[in-house]
HTML snippet that shows the backbone in 3Dmol.js (N, CA, C, O; Angstrom):
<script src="https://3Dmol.org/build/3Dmol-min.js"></script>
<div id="view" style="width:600px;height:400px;position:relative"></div>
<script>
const pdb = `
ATOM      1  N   UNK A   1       1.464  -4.341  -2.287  1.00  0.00           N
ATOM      2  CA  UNK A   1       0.141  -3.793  -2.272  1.00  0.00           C
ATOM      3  C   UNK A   1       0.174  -2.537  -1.402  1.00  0.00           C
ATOM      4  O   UNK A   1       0.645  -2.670  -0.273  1.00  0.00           O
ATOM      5  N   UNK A   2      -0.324  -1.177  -1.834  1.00  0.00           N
ATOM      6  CA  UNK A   2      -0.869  -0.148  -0.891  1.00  0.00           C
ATOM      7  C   UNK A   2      -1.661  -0.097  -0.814  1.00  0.00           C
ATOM      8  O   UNK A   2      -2.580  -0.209  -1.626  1.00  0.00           O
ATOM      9  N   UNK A   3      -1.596   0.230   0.921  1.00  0.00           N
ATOM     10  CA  UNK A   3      -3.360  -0.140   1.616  1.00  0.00           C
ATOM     11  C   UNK A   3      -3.232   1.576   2.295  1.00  0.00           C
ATOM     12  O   UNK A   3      -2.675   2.175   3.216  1.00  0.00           O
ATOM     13  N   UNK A   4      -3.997   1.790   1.338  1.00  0.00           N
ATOM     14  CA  UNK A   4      -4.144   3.677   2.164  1.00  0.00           C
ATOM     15  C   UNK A   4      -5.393   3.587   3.286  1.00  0.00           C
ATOM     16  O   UNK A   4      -5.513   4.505   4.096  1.00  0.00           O
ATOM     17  N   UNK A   5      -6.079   2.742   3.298  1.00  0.00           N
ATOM     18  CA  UNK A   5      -6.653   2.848   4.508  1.00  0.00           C
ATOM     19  C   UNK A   5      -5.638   2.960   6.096  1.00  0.00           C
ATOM     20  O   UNK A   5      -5.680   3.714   7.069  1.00  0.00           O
ATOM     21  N   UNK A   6      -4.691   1.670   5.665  1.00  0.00           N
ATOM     22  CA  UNK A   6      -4.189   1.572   7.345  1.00  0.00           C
ATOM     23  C   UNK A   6      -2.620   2.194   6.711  1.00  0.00           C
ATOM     24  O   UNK A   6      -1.642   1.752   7.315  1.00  0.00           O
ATOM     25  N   UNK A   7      -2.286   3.315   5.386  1.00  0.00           N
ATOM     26  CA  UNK A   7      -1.030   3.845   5.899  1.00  0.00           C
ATOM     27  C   UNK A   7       0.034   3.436   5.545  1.00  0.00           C
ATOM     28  O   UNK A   7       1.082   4.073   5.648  1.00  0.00           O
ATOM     29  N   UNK A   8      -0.120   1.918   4.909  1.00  0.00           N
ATOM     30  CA  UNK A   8       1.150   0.960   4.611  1.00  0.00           C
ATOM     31  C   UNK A   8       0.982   0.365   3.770  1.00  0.00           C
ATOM     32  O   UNK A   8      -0.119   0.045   3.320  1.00  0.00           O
ATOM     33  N   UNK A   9       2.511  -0.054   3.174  1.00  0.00           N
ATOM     34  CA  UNK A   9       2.522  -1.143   1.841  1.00  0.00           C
ATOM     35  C   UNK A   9       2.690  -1.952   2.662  1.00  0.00           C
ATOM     36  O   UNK A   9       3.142  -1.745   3.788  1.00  0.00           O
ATOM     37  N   UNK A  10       2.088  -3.762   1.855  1.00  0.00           N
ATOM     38  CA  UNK A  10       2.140  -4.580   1.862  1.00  0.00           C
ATOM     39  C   UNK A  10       2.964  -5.390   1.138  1.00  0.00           C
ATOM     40  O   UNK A  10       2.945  -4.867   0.024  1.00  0.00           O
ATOM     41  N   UNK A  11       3.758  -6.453   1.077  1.00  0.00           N
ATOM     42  CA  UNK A  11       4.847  -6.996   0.232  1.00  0.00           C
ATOM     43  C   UNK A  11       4.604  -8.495   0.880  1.00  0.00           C
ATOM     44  O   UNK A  11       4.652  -8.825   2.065  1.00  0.00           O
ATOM     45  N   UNK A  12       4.294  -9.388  -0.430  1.00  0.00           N
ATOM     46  CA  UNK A  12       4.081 -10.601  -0.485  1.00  0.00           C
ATOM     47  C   UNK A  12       4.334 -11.497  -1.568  1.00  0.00           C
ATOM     48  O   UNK A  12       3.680 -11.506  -2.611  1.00  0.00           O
ATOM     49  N   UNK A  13       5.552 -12.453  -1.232  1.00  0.00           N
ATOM     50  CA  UNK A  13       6.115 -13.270  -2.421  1.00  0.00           C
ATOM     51  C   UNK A  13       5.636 -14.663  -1.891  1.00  0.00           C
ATOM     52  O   UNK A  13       4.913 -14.901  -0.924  1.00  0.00           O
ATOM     53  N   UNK A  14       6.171 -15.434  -2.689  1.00  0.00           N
ATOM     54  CA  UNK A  14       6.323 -16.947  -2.445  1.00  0.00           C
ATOM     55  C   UNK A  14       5.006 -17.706  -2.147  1.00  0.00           C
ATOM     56  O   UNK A  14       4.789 -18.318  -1.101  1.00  0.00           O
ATOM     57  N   UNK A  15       3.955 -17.567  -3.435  1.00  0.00           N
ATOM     58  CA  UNK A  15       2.463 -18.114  -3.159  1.00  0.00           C
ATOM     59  C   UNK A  15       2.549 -19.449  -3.233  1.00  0.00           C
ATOM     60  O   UNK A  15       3.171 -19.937  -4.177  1.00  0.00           O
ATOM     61  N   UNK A  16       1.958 -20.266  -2.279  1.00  0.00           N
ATOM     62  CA  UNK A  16       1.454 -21.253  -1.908  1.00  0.00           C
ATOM     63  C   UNK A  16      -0.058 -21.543  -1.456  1.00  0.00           C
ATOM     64  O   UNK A  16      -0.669 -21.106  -0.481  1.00  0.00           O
ATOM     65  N   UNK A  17      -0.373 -22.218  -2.240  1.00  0.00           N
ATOM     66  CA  UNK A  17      -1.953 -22.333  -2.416  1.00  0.00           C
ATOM     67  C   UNK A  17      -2.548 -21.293  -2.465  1.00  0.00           C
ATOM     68  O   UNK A  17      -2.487 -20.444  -3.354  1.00  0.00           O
ATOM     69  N   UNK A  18      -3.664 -21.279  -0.748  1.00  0.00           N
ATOM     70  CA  UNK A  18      -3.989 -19.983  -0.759  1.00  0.00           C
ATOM     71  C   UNK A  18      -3.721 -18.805   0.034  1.00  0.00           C
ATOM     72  O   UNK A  18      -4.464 -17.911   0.438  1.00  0.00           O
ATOM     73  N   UNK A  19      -2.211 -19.061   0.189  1.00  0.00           N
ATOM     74  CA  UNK A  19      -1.286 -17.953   1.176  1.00  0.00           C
ATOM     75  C   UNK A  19      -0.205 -17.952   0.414  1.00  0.00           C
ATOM     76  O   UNK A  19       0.000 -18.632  -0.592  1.00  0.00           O
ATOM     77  N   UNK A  20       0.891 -16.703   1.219  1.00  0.00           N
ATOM     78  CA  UNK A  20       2.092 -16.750   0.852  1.00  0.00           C
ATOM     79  C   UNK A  20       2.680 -16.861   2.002  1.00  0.00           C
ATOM     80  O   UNK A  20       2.226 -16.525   3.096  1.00  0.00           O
ATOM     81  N   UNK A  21       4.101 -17.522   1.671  1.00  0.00           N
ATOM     82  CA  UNK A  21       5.661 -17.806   2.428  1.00  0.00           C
ATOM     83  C   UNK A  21       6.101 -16.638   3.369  1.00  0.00           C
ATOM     84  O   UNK A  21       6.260 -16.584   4.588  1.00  0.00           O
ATOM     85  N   UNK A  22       6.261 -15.604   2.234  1.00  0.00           N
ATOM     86  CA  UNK A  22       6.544 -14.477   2.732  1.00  0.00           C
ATOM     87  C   UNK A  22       5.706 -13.121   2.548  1.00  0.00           C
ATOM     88  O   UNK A  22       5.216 -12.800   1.466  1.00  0.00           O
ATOM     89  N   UNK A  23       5.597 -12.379   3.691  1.00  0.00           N
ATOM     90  CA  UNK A  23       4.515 -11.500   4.380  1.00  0.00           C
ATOM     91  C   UNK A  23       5.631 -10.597   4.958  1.00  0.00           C
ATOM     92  O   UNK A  23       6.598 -10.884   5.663  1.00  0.00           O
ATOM     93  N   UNK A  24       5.150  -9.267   4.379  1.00  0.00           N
ATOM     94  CA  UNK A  24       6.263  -8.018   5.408  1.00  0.00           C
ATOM     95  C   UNK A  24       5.034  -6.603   5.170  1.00  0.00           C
ATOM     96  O   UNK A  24       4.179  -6.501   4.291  1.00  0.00           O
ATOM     97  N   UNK A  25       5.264  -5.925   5.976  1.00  0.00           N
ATOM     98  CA  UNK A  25       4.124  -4.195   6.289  1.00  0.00           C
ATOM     99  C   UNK A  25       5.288  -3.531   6.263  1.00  0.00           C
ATOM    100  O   UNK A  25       6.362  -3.857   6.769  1.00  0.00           O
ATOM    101  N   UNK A  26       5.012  -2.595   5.650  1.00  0.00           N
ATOM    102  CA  UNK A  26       6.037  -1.545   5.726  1.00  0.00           C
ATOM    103  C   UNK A  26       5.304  -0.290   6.051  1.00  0.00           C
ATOM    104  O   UNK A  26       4.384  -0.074   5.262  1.00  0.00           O
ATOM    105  N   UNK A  27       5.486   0.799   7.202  1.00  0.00           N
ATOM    106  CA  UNK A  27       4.734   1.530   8.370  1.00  0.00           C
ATOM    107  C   UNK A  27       5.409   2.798   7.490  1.00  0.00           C
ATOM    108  O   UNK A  27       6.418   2.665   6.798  1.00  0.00           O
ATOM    109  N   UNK A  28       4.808   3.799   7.619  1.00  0.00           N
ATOM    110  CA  UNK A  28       5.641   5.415   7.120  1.00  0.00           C
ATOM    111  C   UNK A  28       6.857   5.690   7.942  1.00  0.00           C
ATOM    112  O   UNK A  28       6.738   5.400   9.132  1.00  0.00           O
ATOM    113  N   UNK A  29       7.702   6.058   7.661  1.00  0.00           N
ATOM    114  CA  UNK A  29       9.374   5.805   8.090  1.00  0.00           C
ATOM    115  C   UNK A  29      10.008   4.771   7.741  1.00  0.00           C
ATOM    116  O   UNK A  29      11.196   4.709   8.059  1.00  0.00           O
ATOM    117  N   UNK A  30       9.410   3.691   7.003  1.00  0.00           N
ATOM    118  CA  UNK A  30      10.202   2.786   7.005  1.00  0.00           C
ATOM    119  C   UNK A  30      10.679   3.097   5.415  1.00  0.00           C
ATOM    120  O   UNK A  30      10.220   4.047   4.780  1.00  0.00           O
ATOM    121  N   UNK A  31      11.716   2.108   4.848  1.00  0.00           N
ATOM    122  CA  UNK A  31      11.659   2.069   3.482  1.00  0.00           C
ATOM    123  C   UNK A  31      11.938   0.539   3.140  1.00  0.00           C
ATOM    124  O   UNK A  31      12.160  -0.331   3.982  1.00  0.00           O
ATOM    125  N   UNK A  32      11.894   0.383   1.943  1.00  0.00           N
ATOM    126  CA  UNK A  32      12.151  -0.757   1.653  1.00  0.00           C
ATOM    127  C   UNK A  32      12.483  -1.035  -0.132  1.00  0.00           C
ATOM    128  O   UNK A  32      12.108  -0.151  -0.902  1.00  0.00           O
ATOM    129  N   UNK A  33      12.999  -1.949  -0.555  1.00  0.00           N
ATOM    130  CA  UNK A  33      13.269  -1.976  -1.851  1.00  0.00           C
ATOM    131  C   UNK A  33      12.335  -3.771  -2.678  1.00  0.00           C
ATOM    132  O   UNK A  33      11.742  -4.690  -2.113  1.00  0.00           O
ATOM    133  N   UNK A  34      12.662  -3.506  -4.191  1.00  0.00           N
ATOM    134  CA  UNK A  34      11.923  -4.318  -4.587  1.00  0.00           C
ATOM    135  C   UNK A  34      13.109  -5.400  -5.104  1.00  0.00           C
ATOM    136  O   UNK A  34      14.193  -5.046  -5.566  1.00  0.00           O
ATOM    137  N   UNK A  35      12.716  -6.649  -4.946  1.00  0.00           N
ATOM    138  CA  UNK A  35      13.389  -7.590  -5.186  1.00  0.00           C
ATOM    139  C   UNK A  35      14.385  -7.708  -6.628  1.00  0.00           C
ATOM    140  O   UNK A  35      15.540  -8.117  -6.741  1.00  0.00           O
ATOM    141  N   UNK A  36      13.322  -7.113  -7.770  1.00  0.00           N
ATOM    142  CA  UNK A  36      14.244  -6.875  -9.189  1.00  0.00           C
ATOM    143  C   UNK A  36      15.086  -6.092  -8.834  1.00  0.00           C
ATOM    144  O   UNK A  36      16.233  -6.489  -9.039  1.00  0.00           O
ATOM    145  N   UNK A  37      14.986  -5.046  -8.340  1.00  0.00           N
ATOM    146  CA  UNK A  37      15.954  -3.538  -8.618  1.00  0.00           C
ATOM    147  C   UNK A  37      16.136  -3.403  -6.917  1.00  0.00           C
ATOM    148  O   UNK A  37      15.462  -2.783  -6.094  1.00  0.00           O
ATOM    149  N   UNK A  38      16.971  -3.995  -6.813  1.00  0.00           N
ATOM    150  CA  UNK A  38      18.008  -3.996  -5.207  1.00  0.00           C
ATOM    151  C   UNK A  38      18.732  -2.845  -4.999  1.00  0.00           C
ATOM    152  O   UNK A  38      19.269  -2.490  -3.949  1.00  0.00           O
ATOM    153  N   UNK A  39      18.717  -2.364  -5.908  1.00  0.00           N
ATOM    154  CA  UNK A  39      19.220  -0.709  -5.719  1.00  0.00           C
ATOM    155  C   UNK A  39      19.112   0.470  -5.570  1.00  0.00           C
ATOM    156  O   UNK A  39      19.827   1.426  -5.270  1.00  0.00           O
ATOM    157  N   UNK A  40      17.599   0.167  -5.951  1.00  0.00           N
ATOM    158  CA  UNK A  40      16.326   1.146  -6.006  1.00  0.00           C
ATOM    159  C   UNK A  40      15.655   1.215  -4.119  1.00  0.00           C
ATOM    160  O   UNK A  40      15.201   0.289  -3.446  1.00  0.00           O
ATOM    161  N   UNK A  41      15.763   2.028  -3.911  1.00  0.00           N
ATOM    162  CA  UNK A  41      15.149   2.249  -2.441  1.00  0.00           C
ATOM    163  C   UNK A  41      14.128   3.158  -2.438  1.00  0.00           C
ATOM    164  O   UNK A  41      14.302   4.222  -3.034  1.00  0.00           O
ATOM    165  N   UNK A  42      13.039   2.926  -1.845  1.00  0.00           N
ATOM    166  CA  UNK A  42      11.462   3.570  -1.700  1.00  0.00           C
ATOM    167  C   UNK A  42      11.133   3.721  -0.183  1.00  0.00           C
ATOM    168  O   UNK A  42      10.828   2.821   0.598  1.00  0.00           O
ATOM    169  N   UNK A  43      11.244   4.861   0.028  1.00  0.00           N
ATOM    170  CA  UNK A  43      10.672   4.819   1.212  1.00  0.00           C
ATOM    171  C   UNK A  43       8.522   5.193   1.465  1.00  0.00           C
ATOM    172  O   UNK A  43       7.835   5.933   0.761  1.00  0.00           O
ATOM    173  N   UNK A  44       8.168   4.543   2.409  1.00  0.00           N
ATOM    174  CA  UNK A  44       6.923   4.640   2.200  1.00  0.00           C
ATOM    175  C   UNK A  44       5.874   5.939   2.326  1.00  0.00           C
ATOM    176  O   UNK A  44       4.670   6.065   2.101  1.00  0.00           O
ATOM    177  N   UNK A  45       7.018   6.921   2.838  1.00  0.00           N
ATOM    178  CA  UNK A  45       6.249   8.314   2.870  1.00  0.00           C
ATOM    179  C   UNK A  45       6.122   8.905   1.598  1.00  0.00           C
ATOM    180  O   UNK A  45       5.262   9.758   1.378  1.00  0.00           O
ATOM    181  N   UNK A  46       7.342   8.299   0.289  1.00  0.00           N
ATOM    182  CA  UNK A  46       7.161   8.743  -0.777  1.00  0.00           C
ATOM    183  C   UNK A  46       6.162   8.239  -1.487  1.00  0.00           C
ATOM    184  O   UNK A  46       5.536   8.996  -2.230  1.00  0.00           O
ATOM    185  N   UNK A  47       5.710   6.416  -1.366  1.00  0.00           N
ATOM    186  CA  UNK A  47       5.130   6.041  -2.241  1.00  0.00           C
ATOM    187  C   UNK A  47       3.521   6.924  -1.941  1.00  0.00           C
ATOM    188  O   UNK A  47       2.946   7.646  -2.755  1.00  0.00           O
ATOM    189  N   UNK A  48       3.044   6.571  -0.461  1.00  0.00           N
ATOM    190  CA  UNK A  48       2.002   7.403   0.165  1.00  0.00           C
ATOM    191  C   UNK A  48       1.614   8.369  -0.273  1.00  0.00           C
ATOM    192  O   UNK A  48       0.459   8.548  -0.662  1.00  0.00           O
ATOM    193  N   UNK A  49       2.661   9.305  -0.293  1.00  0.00           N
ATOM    194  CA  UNK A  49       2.567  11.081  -0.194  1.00  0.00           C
ATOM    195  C   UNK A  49       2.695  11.546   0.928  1.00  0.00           C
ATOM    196  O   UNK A  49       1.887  11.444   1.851  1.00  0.00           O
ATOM    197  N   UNK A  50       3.902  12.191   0.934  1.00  0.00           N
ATOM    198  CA  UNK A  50       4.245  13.144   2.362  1.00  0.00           C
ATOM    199  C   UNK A  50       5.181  13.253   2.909  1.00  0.00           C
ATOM    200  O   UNK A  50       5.234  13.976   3.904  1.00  0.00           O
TER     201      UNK A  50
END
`;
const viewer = $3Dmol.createViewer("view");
viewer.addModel(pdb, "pdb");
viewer.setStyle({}, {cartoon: {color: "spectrum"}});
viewer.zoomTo();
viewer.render();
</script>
């Protein structure tokens, strides 16, 4: 999920009821990749803009 209010993606797998397992923020500088395509790297200033 991008949350352009606070700046950052959100990344959340593994739903259980009414939460998930796993919870990660990813801050501008950071990058991170998506679970299908492990090869593929995104950093969050790109997805953002800037």
């Amino acid at each position: 999920m991008i949350n352009i209010n606070q700046q950052l993606v959100e990344n959340y797998r593994q739903p259980v009821e009414n939460s998930y397992q796993y919870k990660q923020q990813f801050d501008r500088g950071q990058n991170l990749t998506i679970q299908a395509f492990e090869d593929i790297n995104l950093s969050v200033d790109e997805i953002l803009g800037g």
